[in-house]
PAZAPA-4460 file (N, C-alpha, C; in steps of 0.05 Angstrom, whole numbers, plus 32768, in hexadecimal, padded with zeros to 4 digits):
% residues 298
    n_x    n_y    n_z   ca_x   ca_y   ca_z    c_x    c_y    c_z   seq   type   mol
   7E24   7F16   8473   7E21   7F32   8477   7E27   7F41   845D     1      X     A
   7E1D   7F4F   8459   7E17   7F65   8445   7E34   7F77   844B     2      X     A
   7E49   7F80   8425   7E58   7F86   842B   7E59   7FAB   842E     3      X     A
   7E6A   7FB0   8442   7E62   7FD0   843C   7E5F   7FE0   841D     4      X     A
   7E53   7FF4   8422   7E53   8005   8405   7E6B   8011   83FE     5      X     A
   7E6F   8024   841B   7E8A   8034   8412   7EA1   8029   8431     6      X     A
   7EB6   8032   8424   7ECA   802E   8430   7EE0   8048   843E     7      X     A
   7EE9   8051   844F   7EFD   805D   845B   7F17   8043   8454     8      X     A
   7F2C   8061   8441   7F43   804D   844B   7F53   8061   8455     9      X     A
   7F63   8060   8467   7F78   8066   8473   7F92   8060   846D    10      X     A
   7F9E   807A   845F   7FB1   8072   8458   7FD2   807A   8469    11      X     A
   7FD7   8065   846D   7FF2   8064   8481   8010   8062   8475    12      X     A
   800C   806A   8451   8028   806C   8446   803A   807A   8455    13      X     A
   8031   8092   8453   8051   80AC   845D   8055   80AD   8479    14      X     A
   8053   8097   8492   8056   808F   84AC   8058   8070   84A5    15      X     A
   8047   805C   84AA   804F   8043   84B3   8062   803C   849D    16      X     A
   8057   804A   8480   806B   803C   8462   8086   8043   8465    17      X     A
   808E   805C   846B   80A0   806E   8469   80B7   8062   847E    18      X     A
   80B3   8063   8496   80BF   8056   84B5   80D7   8045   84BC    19      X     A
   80CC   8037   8499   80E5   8023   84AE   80F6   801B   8494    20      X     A
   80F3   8034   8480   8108   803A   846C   8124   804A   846E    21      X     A
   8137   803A   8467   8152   8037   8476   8161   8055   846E    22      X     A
   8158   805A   844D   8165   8075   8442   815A   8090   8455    23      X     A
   8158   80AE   845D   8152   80B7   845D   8141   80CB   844A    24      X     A
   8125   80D2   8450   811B   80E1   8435   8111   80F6   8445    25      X     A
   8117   8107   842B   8115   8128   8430   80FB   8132   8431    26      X     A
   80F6   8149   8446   80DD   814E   8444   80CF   8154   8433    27      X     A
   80DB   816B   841B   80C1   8167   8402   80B4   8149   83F4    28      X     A
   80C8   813A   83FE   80C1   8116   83ED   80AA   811B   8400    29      X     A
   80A4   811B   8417   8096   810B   842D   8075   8121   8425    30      X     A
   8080   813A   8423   806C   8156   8420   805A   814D   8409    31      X     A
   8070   8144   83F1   8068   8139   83D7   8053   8122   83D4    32      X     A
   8062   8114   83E7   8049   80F3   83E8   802F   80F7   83F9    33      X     A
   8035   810C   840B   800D   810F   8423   7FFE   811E   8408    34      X     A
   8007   8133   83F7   7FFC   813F   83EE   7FF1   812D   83D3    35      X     A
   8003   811C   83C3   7FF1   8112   83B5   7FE2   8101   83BC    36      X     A
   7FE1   80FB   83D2   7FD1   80E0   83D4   7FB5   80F0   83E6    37      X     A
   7FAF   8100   83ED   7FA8   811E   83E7   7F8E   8121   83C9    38      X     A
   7F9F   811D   83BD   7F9C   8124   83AA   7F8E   8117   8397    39      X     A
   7F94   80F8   83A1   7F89   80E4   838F   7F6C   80D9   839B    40      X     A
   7F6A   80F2   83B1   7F4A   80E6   83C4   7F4B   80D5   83E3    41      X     A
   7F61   80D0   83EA   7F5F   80C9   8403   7F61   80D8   8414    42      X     A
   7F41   80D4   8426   7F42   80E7   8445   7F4B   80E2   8458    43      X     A
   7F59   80C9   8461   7F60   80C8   847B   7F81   80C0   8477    44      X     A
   7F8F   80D2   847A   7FB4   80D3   8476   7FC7   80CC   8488    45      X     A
   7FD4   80B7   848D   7FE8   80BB   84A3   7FFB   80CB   84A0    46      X     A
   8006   80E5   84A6   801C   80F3   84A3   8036   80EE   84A9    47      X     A
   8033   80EB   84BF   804F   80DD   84CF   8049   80DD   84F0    48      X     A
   8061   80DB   8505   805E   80D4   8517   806E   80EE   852B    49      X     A
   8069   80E3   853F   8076   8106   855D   8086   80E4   856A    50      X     A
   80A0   80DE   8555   80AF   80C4   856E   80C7   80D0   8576    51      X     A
   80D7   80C9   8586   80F5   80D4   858E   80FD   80C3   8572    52      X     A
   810E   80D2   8564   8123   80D3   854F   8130   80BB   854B    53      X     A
   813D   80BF   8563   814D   80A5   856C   8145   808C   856F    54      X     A
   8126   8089   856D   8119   8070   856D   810D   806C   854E    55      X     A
   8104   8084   853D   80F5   807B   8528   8108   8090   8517    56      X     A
   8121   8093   850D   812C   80A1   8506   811A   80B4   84DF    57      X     A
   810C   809D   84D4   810A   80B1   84BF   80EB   80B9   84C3    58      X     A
   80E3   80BC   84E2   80C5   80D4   84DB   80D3   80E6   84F1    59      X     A
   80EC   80F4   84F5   80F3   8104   84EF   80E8   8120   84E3    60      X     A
   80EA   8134   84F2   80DA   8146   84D6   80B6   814A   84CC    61      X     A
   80A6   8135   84E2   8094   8137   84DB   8081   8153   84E3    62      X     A
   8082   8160   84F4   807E   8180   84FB   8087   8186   84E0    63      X     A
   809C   818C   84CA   80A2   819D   84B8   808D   8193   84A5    64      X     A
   808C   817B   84A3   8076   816E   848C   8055   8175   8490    65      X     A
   8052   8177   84AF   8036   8185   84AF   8033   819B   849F    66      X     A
   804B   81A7   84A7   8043   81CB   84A2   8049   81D2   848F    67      X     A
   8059   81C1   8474   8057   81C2   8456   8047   81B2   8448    68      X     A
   8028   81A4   8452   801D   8195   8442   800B   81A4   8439    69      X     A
   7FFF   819B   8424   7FE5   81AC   8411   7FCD   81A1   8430    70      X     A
   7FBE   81AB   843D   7FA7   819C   8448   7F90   81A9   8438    71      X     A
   7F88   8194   8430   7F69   8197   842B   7F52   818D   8433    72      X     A
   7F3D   819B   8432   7F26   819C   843B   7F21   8184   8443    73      X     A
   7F0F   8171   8458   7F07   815D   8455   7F1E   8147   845D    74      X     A
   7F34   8146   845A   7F49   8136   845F   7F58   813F   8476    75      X     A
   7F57   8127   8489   7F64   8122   84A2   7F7D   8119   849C    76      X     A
   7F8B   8128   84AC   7FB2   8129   84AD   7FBC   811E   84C6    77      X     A
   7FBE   8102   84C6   7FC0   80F3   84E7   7FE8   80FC   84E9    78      X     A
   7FE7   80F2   850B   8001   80EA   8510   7FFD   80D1   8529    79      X     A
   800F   80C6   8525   8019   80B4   8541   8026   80C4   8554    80      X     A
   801B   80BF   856D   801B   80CF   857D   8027   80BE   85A0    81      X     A
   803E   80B9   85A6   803F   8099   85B6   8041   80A7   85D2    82      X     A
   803B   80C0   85D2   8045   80C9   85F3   803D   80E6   85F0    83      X     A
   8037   80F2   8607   802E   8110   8609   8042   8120   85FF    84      X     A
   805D   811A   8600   806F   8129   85F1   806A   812F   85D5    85      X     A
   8063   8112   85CB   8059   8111   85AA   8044   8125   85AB    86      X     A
   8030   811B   85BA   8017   812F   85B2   8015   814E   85B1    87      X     A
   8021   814E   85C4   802E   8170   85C9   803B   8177   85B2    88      X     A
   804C   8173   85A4   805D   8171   858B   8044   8173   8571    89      X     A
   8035   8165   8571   8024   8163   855F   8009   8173   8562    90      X     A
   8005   8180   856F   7FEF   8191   857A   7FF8   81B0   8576    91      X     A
   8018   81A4   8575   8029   81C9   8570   8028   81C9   8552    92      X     A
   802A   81AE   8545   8029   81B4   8525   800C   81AD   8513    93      X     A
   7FF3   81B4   852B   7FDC   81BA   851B   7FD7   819A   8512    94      X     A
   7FDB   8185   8522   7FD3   8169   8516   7FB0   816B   8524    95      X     A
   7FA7   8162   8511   7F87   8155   8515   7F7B   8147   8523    96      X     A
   7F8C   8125   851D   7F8E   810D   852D   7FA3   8106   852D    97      X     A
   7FA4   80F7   8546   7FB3   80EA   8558   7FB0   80CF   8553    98      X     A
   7FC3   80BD   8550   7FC6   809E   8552   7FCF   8093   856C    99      X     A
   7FCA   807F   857F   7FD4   8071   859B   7FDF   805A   8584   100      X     A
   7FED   804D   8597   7FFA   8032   858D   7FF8   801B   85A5   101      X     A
   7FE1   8006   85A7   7FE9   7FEB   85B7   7FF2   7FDA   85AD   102      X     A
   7FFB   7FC6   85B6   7FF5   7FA9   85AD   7FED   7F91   85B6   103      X     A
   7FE8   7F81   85A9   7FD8   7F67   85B8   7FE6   7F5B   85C2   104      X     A
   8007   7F54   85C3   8014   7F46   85C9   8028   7F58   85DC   105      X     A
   802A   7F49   85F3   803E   7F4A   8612   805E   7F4E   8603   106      X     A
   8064   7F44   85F2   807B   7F41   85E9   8086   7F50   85D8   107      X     A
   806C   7F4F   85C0   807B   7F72   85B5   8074   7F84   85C0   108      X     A
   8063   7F8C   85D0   8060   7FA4   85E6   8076   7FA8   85E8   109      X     A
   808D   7F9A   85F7   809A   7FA2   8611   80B0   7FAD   85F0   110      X     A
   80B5   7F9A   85DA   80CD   7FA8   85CB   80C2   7FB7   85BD   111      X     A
   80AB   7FC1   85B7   80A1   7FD1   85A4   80AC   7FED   85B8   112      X     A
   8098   7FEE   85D3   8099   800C   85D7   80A1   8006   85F8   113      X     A
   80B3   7FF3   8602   80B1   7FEB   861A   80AB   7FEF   8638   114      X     A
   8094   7FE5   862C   8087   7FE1   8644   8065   7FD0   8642   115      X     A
   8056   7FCC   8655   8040   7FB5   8655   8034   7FC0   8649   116      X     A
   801F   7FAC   863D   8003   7FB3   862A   7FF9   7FCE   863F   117      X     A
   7FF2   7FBE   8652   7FDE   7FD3   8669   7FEC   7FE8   8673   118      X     A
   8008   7FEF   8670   8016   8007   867C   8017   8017   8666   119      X     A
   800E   8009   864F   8014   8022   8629   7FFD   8022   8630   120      X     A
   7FE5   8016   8633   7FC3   8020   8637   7FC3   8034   864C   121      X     A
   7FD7   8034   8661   7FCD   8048   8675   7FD7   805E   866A   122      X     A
   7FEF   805F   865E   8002   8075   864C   7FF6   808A   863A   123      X     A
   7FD7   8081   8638   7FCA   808A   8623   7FB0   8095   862A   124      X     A
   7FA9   808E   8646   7F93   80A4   864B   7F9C   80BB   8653   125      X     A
   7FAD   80C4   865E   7FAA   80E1   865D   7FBA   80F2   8644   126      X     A
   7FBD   80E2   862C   7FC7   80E8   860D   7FA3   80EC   8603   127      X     A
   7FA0   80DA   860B   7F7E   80DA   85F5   7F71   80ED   860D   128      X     A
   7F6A   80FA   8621   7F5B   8105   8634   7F69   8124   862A   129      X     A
   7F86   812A   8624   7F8D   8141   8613   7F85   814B   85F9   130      X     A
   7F84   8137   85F2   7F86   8137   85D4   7F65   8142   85CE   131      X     A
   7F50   812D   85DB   7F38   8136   85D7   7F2E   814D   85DC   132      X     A
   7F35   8156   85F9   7F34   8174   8604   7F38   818B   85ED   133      X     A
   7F54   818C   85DE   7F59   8195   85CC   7F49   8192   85B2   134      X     A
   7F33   8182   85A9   7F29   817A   8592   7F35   816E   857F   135      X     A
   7F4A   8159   8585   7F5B   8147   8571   7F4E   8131   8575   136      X     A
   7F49   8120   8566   7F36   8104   8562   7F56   80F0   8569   137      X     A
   7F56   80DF   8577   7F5C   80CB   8579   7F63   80B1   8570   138      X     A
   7F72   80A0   855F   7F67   8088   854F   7F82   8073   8563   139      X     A
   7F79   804F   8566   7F7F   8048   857E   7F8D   8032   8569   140      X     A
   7FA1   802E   8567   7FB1   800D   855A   7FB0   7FF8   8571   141      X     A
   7FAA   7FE4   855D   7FB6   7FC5   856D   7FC2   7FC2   855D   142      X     A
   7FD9   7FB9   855F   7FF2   7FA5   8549   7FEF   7F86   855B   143      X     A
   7FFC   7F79   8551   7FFF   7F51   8551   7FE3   7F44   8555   144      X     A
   7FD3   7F53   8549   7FBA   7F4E   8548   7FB5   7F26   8542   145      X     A
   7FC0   7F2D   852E   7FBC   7F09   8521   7FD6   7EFE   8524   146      X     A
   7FEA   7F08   8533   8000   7EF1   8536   8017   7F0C   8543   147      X     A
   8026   7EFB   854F   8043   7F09   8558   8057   7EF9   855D   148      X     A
   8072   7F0B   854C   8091   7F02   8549   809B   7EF2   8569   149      X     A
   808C   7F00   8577   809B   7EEB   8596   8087   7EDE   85A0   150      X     A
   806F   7EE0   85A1   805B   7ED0   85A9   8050   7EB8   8597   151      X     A
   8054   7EBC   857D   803D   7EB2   8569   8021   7EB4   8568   152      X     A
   8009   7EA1   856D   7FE8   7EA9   8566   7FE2   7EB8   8584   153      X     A
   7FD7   7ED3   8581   7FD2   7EE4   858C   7FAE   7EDB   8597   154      X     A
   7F9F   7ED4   85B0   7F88   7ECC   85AE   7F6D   7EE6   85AC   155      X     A
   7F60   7EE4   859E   7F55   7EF9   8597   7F48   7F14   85AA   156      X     A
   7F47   7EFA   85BE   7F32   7F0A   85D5   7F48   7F23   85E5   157      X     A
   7F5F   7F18   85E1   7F78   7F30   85E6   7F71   7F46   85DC   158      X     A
   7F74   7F48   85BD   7F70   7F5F   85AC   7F56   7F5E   85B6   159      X     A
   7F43   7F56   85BA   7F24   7F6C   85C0   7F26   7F71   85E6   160      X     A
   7F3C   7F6C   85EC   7F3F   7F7C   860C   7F4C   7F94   85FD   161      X     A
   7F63   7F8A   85FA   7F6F   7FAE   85E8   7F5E   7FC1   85D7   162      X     A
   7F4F   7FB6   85C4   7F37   7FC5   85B9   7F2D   7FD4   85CC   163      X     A
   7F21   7FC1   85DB   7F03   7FD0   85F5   7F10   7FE8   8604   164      X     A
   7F2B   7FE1   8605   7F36   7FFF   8615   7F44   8015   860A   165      X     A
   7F49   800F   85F6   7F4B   8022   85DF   7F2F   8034   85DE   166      X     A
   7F23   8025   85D1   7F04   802E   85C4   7EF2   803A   85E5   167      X     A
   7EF6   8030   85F4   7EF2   803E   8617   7EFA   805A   8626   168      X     A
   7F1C   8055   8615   7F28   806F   862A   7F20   8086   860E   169      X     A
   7F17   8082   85FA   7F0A   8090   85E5   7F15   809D   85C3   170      X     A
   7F27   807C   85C8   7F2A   807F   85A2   7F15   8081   8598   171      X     A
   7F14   808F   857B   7EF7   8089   856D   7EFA   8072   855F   172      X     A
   7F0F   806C   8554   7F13   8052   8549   7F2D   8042   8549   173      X     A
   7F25   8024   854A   7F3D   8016   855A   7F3D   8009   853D   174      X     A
   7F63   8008   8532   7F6F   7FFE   851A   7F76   7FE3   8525   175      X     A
   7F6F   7FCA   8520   7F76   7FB0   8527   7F93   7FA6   850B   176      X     A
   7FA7   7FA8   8513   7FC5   7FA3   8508   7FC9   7F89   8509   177      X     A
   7FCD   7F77   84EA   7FE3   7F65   84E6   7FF4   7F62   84E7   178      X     A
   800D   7F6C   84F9   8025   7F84   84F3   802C   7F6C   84E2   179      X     A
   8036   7F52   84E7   8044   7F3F   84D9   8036   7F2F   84BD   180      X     A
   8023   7F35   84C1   801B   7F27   84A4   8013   7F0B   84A8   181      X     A
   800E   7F01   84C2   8007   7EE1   84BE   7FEB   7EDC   84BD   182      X     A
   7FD8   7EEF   84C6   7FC6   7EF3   84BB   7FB0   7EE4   84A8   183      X     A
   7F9B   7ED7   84AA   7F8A   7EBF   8497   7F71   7ECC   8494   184      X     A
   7F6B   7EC4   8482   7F41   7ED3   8479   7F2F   7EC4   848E   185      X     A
   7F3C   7EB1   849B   7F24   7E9C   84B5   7F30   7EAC   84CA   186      X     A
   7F45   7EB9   84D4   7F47   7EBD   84EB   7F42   7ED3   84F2   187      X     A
   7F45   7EE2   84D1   7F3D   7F07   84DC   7F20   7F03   84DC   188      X     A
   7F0E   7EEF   84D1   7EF6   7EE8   84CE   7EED   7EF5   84F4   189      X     A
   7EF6   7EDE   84FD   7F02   7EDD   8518   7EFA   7EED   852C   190      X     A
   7F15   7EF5   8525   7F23   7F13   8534   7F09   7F2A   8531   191      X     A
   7F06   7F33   851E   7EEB   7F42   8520   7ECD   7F3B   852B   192      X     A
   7ED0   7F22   852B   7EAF   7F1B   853A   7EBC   7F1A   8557   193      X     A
   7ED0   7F13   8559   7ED4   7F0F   857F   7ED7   7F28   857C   194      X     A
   7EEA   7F3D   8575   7EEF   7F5B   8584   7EC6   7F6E   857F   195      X     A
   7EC6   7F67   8568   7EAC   7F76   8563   7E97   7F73   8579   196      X     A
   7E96   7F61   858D   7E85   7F5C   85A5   7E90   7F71   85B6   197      X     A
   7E9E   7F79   85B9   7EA7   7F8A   85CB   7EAB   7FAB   85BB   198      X     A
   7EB0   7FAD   85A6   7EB6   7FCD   859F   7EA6   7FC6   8580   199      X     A
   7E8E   7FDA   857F   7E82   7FDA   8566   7E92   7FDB   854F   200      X     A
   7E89   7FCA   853D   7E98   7FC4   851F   7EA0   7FEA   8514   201      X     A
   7E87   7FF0   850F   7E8C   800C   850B   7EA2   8024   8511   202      X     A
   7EA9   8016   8525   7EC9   8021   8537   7EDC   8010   8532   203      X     A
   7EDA   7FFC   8523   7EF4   7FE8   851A   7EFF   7FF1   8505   204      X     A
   7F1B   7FEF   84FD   7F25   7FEC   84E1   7F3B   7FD3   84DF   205      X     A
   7F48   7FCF   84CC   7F4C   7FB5   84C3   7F6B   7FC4   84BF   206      X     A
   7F85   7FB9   84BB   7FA1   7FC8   84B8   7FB2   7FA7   84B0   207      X     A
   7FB5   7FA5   849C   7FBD   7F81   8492   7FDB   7F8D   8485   208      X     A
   7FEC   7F7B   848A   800E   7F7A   8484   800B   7F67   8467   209      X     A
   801C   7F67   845C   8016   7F4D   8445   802C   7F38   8444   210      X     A
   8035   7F39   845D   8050   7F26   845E   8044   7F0A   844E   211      X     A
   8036   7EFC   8452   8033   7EE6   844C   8018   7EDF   8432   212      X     A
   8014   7EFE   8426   8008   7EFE   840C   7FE9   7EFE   841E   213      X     A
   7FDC   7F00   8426   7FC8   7EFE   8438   7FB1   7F14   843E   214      X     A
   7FC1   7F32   8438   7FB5   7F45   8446   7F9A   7F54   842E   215      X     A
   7F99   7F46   8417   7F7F   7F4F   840B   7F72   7F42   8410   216      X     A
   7F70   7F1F   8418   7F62   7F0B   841B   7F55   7F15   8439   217      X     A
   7F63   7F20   8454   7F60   7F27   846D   7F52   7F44   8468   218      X     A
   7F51   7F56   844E   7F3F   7F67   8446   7F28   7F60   8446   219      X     A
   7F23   7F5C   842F   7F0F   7F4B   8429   7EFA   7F31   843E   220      X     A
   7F06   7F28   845E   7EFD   7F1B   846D   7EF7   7F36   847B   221      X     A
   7EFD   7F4A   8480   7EF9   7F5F   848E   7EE2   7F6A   8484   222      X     A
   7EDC   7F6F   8468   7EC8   7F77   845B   7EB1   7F70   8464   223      X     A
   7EB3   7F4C   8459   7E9B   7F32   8462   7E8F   7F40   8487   224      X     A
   7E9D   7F44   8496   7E98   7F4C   84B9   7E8F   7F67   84B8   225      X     A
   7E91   7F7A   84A0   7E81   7F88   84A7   7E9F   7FA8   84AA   226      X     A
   7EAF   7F9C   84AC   7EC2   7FB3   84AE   7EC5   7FCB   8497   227      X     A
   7EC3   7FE5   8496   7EC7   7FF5   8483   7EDA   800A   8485   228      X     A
   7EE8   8006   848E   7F00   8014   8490   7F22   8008   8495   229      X     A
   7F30   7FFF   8480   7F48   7FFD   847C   7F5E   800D   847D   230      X     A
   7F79   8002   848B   7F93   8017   8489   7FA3   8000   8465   231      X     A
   7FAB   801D   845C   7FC1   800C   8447   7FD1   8021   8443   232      X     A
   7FE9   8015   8439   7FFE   8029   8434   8001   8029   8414   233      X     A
   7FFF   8041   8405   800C   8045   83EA   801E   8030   83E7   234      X     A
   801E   8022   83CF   803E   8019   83C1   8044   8000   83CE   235      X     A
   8033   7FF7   83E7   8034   7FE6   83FD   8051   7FF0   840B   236      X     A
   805B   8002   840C   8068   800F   841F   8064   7FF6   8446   237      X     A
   807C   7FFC   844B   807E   7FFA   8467   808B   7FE3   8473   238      X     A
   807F   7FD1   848A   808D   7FC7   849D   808F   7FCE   84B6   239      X     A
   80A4   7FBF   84CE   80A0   7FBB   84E1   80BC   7FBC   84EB   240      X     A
   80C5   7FD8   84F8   80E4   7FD7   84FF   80E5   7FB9   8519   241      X     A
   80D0   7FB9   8529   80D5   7FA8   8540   80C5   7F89   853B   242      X     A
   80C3   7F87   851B   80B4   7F70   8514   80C6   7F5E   84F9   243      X     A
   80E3   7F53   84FC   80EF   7F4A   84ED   80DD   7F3E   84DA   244      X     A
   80E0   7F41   84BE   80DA   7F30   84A8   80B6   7F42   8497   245      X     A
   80AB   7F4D   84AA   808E   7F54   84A8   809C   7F68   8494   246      X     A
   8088   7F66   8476   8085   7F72   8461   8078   7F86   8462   247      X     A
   806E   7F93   844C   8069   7FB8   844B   8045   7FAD   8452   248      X     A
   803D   7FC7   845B   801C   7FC3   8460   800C   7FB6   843C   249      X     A
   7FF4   7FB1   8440   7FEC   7FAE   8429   7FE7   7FCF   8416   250      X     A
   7FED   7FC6   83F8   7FE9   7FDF   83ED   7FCD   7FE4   83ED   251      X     A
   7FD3   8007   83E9   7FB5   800A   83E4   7FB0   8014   83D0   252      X     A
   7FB6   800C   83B4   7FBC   8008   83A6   7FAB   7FEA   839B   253      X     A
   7FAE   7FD6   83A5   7FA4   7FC1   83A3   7F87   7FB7   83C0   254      X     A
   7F8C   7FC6   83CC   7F74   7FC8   83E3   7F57   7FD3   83C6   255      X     A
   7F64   7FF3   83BC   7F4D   7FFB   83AE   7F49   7FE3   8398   256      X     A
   7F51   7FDA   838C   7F4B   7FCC   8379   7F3B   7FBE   837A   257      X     A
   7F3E   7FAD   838C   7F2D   7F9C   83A6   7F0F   7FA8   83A3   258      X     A
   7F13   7FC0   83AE   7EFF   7FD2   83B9   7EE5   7FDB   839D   259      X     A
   7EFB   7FE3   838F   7EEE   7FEB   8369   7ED7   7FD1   8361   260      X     A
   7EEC   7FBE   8369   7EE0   7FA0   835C   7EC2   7F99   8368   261      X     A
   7EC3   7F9D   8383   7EAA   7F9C   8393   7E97   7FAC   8393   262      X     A
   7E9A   7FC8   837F   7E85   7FD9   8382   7E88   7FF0   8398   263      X     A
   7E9D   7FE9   83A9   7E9A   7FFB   83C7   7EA6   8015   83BC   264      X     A
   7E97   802B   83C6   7EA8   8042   83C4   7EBC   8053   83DE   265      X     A
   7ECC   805C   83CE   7EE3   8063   83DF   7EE5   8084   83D8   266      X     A
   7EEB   8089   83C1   7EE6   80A5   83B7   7F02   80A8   83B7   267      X     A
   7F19   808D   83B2   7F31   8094   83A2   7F38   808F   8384   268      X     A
   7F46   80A2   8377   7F49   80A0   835F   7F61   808F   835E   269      X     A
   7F63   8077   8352   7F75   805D   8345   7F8B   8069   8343   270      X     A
   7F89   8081   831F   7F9D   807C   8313   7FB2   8096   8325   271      X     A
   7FA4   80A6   8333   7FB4   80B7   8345   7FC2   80AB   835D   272      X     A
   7FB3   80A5   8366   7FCB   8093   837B   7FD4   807D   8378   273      X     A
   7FDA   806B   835F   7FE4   805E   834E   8006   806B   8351   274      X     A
   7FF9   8087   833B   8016   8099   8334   8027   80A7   834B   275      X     A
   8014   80A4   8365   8020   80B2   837A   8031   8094   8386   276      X     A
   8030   807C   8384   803C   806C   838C   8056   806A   837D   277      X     A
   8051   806B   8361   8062   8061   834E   807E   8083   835C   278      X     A
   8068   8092   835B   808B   80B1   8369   8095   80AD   8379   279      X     A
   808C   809F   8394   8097   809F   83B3   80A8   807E   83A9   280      X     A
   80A0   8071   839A   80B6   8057   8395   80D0   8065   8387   281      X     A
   80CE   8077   8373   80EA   8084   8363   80FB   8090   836F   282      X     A
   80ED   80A1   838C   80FA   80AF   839B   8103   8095   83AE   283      X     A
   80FE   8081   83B5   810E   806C   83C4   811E   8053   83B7   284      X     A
   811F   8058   83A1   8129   8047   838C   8125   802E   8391   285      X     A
   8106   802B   8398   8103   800B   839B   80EA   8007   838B   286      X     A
   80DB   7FEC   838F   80CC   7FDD   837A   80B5   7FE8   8387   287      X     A
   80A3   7FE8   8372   8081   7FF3   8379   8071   7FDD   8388   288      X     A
   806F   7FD7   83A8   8060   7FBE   83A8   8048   7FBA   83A4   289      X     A
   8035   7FCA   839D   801D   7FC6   8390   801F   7FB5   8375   290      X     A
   8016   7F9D   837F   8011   7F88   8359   8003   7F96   834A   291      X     A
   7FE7   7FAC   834F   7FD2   7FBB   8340   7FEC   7FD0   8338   292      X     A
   7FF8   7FDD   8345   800F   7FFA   833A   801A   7FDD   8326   293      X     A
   802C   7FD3   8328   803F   7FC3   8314   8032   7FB9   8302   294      X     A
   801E   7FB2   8303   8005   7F9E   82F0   8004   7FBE   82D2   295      X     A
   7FF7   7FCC   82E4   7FF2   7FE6   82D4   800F   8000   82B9   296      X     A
   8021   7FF1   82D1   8039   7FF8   82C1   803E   7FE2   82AC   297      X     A
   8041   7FCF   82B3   8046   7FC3   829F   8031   7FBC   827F   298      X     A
***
């Protein structure tokens, strides 16, 4: 198969990256990072999330971060959205889209958001049947796509039941999640020809962890199937509060590079969201996990 031309990436720094960082950060840091990355050409933004506090303590504050970000033209400002409470919350602060959350696996279901695959799928039509009414677009996660912490190999045809009802009750597009990173270029090979029988490629995107060094190689097998739309987090930001050991999403940062190398266009500028990674690392006093950011510094 012929690889796409251009690419959507979705960037999920300042929510999935941000989440499950132990310091608290202040909202201009958070205002500071949607806007450059903004800035550096990416249209599709995760902002943050509508969770009880008490469960996701640092997206906190995401209502104040809507309503001090630069929005511009053309660029979608998502939130996670896990319950009509959230959505209601996020519909009061002018959010665009809406994110659902499944997963493929019985087991992190019940500790992720507890309760069954099929009782979080029922949880979510009358969130997406609101939401649309109102003119907010929708976007549908699977996480343990290619593996899970209590189950292990997740069988594919799972994730394309969760797809089909996702993509049914009327996501426009369903994010298939590595959350853990175990992830292989044969199995996401896989995973997209079995789910793609059931929910057109066109409505797929690809969301790879890099626990196990894997998730440009599981890019790049995504590519080969036809997929054009990726989640990555700046700086490779992130992780998995209910997924011991699972490393930051892949950068995107090193996704574009990828992307540059192949010809595909994205319509992000390198050395800008390069520099927007290298600020949100100084404000957390930690290491840049993009090898392309560190490669470039050094």
């Amino acid at each position: 198969m012929n690889l796409p031309t251009q690419v959507r990436l979705v960037e999920v720094g300042p929510r999935d990256g941000l989440q499950n960082e132990k310091q608290q950060i202040g909202i201009a840091d958070k205002v500071r990072l949607v806007d450059d990355l903004g800035a550096a050409g990416l249209r599709c933004i995760e902002v943050g999330s509508f969770v009880s506090p008490k469960w996701v303590p640092q997206m906190a504050g995401s209502a104040e971060v809507f309503a001090a970000i630069q929005r511009l033209p053309g660029v979608s400002y998502s939130a996670l959205t896990p319950n009509l409470k959230g959505l209601e919350a996020a519909l009061q602060a002018g959010v665009g889209e809406v994110a659902v959350f499944a997963a493929a696996s019985e087991s992190f279901s019940q500790r992720n958001i507890n309760c069954s695959i099929s009782e979080s799928l029922q949880r979510f039509v009358p969130l997406v049947e609101t939401a649309t009414a109102t003119g907010v677009r929708v976007r549908g996660y699977v996480s343990c796509v290619l593996g899970c912490p209590y189950e292990g190999e997740i069988a594919p045809q799972q994730v394309a039941t969760v797809a089909r009802e996702l993509d049914a009750m009327g996501c426009y597009e369903v994010s298939l999640g590595d959350t853990i990173g175990t992830g292989t270029a044969g199995a996401t090979r896989h995973l997209f020809d079995v789910v793609g029988r059931q929910v057109p490629r066109e409505r797929l995107a690809g969301h790879f962890h890099d626990t196990y060094g894997q998730a440009l190689a599981n890019v790049y097998a995504g590519l080969l199937e036809g997929i054009a739309v990726f989640d990555a987090s700046v700086a490779g930001l992130g992780g998995c509060p209910y997924a011991k050991g699972a490393t930051g999403n892949v950068a995107t940062e090193d996704v574009l590079y990828l992307l540059d190398g192949l010809g595909i266009v994205t319509g992000v500028d390198a050395e800008r969201l390069i520099a927007a990674g290298e600020r949100i690392c100084a404000v957390l006093g930690r290491e840049n996990g993009s090898r392309v950011a560190r490669a470039r510094r050094a």
